[in-house]
N, C-alpha and C positions, 0 to 999 in steps of 0.2 A: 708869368713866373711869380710876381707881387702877388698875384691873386692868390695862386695855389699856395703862399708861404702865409698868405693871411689866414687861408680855411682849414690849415693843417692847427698852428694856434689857436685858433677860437674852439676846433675838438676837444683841443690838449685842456684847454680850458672846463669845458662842458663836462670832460673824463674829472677832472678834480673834482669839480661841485658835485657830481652822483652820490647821494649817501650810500656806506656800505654798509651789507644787512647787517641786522641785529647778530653776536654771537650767543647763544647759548651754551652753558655750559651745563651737562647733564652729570647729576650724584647718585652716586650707587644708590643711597635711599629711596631716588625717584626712577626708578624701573622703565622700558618702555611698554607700556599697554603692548600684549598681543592676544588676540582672537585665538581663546582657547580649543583643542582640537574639539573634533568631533569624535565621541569613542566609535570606535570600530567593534564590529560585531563579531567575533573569533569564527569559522569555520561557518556562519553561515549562511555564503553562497552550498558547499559544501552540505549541508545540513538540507538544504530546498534540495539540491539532487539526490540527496537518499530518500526523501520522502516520495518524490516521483517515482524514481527506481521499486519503490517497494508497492504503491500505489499502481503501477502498471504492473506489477505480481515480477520482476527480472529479478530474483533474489538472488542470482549469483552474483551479479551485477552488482548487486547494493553491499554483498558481504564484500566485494574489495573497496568501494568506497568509505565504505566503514572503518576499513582498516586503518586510513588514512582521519578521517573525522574523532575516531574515538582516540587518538593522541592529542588530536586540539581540544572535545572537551569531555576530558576521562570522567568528569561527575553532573553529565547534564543528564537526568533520569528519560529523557527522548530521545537520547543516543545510546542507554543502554537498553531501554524498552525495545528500537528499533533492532537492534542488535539480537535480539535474544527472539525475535518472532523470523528474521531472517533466517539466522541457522536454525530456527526450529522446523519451518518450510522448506529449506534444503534437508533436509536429514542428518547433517552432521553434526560432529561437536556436540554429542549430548550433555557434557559436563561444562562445557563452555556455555551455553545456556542455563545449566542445571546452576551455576555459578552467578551468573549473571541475576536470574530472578531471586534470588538469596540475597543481592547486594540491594537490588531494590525493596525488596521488604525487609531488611535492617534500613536502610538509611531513608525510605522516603514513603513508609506504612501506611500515611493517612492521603494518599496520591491516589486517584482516581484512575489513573494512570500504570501505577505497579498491576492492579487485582485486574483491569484491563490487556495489558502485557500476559500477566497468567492466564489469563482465560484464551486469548491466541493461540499461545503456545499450546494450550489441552490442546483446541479447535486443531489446530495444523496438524497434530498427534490421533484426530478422530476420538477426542477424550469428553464427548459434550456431557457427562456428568459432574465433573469438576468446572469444566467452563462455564455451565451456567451458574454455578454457586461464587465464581469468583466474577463473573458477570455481574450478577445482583449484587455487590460491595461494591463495583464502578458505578454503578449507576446509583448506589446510595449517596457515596461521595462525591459526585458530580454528576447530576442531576440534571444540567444543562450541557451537554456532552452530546454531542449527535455521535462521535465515534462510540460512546459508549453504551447508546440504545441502539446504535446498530450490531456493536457484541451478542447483547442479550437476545437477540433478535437470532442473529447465527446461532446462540447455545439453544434455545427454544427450537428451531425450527430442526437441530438435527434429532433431538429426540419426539420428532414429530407432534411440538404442539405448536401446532399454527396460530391456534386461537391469542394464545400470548405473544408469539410473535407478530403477529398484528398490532398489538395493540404496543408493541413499541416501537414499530416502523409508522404507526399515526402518533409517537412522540418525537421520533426525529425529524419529521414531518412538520409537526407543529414548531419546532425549533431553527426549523433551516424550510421554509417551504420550499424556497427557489432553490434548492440545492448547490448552494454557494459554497457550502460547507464539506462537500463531497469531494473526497482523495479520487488523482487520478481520474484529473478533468479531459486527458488527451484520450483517455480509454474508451469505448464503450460502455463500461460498467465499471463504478470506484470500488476501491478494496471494500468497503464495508457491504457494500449492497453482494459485492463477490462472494464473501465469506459468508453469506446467506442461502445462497445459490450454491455455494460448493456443499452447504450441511443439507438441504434439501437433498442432492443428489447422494451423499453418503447414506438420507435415509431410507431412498430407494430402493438403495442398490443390497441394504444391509436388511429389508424387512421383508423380504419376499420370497415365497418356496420356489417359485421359476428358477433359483439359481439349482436346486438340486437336481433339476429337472433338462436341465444345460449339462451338466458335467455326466446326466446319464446319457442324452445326446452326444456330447463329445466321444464316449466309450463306444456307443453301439454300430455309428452312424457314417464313418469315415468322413471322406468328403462335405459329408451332410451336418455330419458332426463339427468338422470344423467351422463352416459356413455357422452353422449354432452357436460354437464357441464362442464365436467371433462379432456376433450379431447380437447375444443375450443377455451382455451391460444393458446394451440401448432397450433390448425386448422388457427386459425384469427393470430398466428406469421408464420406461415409457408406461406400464401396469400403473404403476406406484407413483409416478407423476402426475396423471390423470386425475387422482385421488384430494392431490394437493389443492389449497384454493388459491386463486391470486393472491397477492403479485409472485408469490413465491414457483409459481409452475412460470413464468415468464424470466424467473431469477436464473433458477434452474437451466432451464435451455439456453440463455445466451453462456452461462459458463459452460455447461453438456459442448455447444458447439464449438468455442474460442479455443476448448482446450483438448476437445479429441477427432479434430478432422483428417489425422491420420488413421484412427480407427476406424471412421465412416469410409474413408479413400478405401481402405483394406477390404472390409466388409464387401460396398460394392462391386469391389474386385472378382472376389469371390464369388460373390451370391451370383455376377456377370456368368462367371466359367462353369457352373453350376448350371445356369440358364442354357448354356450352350453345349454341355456335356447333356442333357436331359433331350434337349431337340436333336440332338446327334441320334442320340440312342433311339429314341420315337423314329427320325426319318429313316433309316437305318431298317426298321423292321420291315 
């Protein structure tokens, strides 16, 4: 009992002598230090998803994410750039784009970027007369742009001269060898090298008398005719393909393929029942 009354006092003791901390007292003048934020990047995560969306060619897709990205940033010239080749590639809204490329040649003319935008929108319109003239100003004013020797490259190759379009698909080349720089990396083929391949086949399909020669087949031919019909896109691109030099006959066929395997499905459909109506009629006799 002595014990425990001596070691209870001697704490009581110990507890006194402990110095208590120092108080400070803090003045408005003297602020606390705090680690200023970090800025946040408005819209984009948003912004990398339109760029894929449009990059893997989903333009419906990207016109509703648009919706939503162009109230976060109504005046970044890449959200109305993308905006304005989207519904140009859907078909709608012609004043909505017609609108759009207007705002960026008032407010951002010396952007490599606007004459770019314009030449798209010709391209997606099958306009490669003006695309390539507003091509050659993208590529005047940025000069180091692989999107933008891949434009010039589409405008060139739809009115079939290849010979320049080479020689700007060896300057995006020389600028991105490894193709690091290439939209719509999950694709098979990025939109630029796409938009080269899609004008190749517009010039195809656009410079060849086989089509008149189809539509007198469709008339005369029934069955045969249709089988024709149906078969001489691919007949009157495949003439005119052959004609083309790499890479652009390589361009060509991966879009020919990605984007019409319903028409091949059909075709072979056809040309099948055709096959089978003709050995009918032979076994038959």
């Amino acid at each position: 009992m002595h014990d425990t009354t001596s070691a209870t006092a001697e704490e009581s003791s110990i507890e006194r002598r402990r110095p208590e901390p120092p108080h400070v007292e803090r003045s408005d003048a003297q602020p606390v230090d705090v680690a200023p934020a970090e800025p946040v990047e408005v819209g984009g995560t948003v912004l990398d998803e339109t760029r894929r969306l449009v990059a893997a060619r989903r333009f419906v897709d990207a016109a509703r994410v648009l919706d939503s990205l162009h109230r976060l940033r109504p005046d970044d010239p890449e959200v109305i750039a993308l905006e304005a080749v989207t519904h140009a590639h859907i078909g709608r809204h012609r004043n909505r784009v017609k609108t759009l490329l207007h705002r960026l040649s008032a407010d951002f003319p010396d952007r490599s970027i606007t004459w770019r935008t314009v030449s798209l929108v010709s391209m997606a319109r099958f306009q490669f007369g003006p695309a390539q003239k507003a091509a050659r100003t993208a590529v005047h004013l940025g000069p180091n742009s692989v999107a933008n020797w891949h434009t010039l490259a589409a405008a060139y190759a739809g009115n079939g001269w290849f010979d320049e379009a080479a020689v700007c698909l060896e300057e995006a080349t020389k600028l991105d060898p490894i193709g690091s720089d290439a939209d719509g990396r999950d694709e098979p083929i990025g939109f630029g090298p796409w938009q080269i391949g899609r004008a190749v086949n517009y010039w195809a399909l656009t410079r060849s008398y086989l089509a008149a020669l189809a539509i007198v087949g469709t008339m005369l031919f029934g069955l045969l005719g249709l089988a024709v019909a149906l078969s001489s896109p691919m007949l009157i691109r495949e003439v005119r393909i052959r004609a083309a030099p790499e890479p652009f006959r390589t361009l060509a066929d991966l879009v020919w393929r990605s984007e019409h395997r319903l028409r091949l499905l059909v075709t072979a459909s056809v040309s099948a029942v055709l096959l089978v109506w003709v050995v009918l009629i032979i076994a038959t006799r």
